[in-house]
N, C-alpha and C positions, 0 to 999 in steps of 0.2 A: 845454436841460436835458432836453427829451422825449426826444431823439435820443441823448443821451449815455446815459440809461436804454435804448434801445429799442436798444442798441449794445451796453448792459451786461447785457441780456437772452441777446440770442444769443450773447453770449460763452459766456455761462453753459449753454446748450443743447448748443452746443458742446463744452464742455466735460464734460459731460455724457454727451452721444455719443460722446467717444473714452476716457473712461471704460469707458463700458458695451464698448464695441468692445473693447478694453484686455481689458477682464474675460474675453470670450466667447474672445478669443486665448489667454489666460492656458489656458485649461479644457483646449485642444485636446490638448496633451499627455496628460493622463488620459484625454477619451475615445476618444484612439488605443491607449491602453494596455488601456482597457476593452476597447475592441472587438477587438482582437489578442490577448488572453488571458482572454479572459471570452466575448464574444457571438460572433466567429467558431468558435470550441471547440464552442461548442453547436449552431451550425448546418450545421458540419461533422459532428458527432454526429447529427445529425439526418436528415443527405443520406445518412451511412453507412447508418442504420437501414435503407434502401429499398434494400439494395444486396447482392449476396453479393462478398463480396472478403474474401479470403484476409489483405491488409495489402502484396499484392506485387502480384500481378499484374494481370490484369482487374477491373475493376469493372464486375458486369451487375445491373443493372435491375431488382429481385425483388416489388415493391410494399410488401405487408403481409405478402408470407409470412413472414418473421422474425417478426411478434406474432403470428402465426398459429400457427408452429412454438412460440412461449415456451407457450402455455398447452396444447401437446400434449406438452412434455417435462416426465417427471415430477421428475427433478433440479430445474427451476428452479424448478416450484408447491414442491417442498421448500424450495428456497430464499427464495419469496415469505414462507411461512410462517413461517420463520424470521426471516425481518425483520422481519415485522409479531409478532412474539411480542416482539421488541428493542427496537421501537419502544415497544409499550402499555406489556409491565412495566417496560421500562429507562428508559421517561420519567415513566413514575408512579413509581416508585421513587424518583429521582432528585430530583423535587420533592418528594416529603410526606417521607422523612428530611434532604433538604437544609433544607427548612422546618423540620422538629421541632429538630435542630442549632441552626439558627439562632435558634430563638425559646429555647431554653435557653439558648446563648452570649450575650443580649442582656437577661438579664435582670441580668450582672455577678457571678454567682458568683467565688468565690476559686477560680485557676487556668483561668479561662474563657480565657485569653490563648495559653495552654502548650496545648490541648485543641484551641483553633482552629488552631494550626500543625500539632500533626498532623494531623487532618485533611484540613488543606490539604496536606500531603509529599505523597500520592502522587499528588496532580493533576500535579504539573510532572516526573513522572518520561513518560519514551516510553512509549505503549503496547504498543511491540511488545518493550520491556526487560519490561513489567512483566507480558506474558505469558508471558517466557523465565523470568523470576526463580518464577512460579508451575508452570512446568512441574519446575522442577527442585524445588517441592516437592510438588509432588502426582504426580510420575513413578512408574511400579508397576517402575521399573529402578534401584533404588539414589537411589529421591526421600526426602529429610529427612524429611518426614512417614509414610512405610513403613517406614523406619530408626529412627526416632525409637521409634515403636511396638512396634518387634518387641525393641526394646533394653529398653523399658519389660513385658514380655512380653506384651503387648498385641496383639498382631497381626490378632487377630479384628477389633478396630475398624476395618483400615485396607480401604477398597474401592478399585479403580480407575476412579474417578469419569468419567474423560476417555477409557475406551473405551466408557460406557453411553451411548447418544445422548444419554437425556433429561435424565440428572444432567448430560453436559457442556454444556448449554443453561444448565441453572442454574447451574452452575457460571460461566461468561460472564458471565452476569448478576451476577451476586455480588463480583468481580471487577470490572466496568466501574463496579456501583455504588460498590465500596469506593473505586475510584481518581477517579471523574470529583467525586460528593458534595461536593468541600471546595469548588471551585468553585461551587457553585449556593451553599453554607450562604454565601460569601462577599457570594455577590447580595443573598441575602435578608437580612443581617446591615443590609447597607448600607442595604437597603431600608427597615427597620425603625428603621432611626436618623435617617432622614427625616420619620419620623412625630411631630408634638410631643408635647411631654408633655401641653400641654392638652389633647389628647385623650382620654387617657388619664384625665385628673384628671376631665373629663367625664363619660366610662364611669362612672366612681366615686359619682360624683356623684348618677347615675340609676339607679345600681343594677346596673351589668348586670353579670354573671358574668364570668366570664374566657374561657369559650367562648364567650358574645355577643358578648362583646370583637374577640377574635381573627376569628368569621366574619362579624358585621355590622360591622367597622370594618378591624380590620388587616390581613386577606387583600384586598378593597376596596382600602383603599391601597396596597396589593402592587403594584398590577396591572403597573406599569415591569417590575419585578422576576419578576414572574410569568412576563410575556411573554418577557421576553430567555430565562428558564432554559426555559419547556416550548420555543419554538420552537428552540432549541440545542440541547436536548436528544432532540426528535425527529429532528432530522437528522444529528447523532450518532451518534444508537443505531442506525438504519435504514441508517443507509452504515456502522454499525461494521465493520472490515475487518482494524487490528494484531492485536487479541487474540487472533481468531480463527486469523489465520494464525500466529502464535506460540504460539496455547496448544491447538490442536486440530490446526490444518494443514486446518479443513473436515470433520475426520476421528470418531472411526469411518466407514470410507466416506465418504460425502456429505454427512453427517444434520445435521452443523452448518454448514454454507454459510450462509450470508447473500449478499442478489444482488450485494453488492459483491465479495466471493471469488469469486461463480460468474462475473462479468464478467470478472474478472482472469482466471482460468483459461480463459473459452473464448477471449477477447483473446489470448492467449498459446499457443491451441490453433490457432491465423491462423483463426479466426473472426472478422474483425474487424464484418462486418456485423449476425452475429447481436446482438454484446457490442452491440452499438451502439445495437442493438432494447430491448435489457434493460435497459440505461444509457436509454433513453427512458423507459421503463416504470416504473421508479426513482424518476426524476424526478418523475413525475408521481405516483406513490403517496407520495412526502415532501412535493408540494408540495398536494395535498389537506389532511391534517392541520393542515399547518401555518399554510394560511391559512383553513382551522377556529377553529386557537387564535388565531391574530393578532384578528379579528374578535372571540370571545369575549373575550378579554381587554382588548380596546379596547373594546368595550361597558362590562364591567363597572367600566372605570378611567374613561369617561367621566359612571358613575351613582354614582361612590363623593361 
């Protein structure tokens, strides 16, 4: 009987082991696909950065001088600054109306259902349509809204927003919030209906307001919801690249670049070592922030 146990052990070990084996063969496909279009991408990106090469011919040896040159050309600190303008307002924006949205859509008004689909329409439209479709009404050549105006004899009201650098900044903005928003209100919608009612009846219970509510309880339980929308939406806004090239082109001049345009254009100018330096640079200025917020919001989702 010991034997027949001590026989029915190692079967089971066995079994066990070509399970596991089993499993780790199953994986290999993903992480050959991983590494073939994910982690080779990056460290070929990486080997370019040290490189000056055209995209054709030689490839020589340059060290740091590419991050050396990025913080001597004034196009790309423009262009830095332009992303980090995308990144702060376009990701705070993004969360506190996607939040306010949401915490009104969950409170069940009549027509809250019809309100949340629009909303949500222009997330699923392309970025780079939903730049064309904006250009053609903010154009100072026969755009709807300068037509519109001067039909109305209104004409004094109408500016050319998208050749004044700073207005077409806001202008991006304004636009990436209007179109990306439904998606976050959708997170937080979810998020909020996670929440029990006992909690709530709780709150009640002790008193608290509706703004104690919301900051010492229902932001607190956010935090899932929190994290997926800030960290999406700083990497986002900071590589934002359709709009731009559909609703400015980069343009007046330079002024609205963001480093994801300026990559593309000097990549396509056979700069491939410099782009490659900038696309480094990139990286690592989204990847600060965002495991900034990962941290804080996993803290505060661990203290709710």
């Amino acid at each position: 009987a010991e034997n027949f146990m001590r026989e029915g052990d190692c079967m089971k070990k066995r079994m066990l082991r070509v399970k596991r084996n089993l499993h780790m063969l199953m994986l290999l496909p993903a992480c050959a696909l991983f590494f073939v279009f994910f982690l080779f991408p990056i460290l070929q990106g990486i080997l370019l950065s040290f490189t000056n090469w055209d995209g054709f011919g030689r490839m020589d040896f340059v060290g740091l001088e590419n991050f050396f040159d990025f913080f001597k050309d004034d196009r790309a600190l423009n262009a830095m600054k332009n992303t980090l303008i995308f990144g702060v307002f376009g990701a705070v924006s993004l969360n506190l109306f996607g939040l306010i949205y949401a915490l009104i859509l969950d409170e069940g008004l009549k027509g809250s259902g019809l309100v949340r689909t629009l909303v949500y329409l222009p997330n699923i439209i392309s970025p780079l349509i939903m730049g064309y479709i904006w250009v053609l009404i903010l154009s100072s050549e026969g755009g709807v809204l300068k037509t519109t105006l001067e039909g109305l004899g209104l004409p004094q009201l109408y500016s050319d927003w998208l050749a004044d650098p700073k207005a077409a900044i806001v202008v991006i903005l304004i636009i990436n919030l209007w179109q990306a928003i439904g998606g976050d209100m959708m997170i937080y919608i979810s998020g909020l209906q996670t929440i029990s009612d006992s909690v709530h009846e709780a709150a009640l219970i002790d008193g608290a307001s509706y703004l104690k509510e919301l900051i010492f309880i229902k932001i607190p339980l956010l935090g899932p919801s929190l994290r997926v929308n800030i960290i999406t939406n700083i990497i986002g806004c900071m590589s934002i690249f359709d709009i731009i090239m559909s609703l400015t082109g980069g343009g007046p001049g330079f002024f609205t670049e963001s480093l994801s345009v300026f990559i593309y254009r000097q990549s396509s100018a056979g700069n491939a070592g410099y782009s490659s330096a900038v696309a480094v640079l990139l990286f690592l200025t989204i990847l600060v922030p965002v495991t900034i917020s990962f941290m804080a919001t996993k803290k505060m989702e661990d203290n709710a």
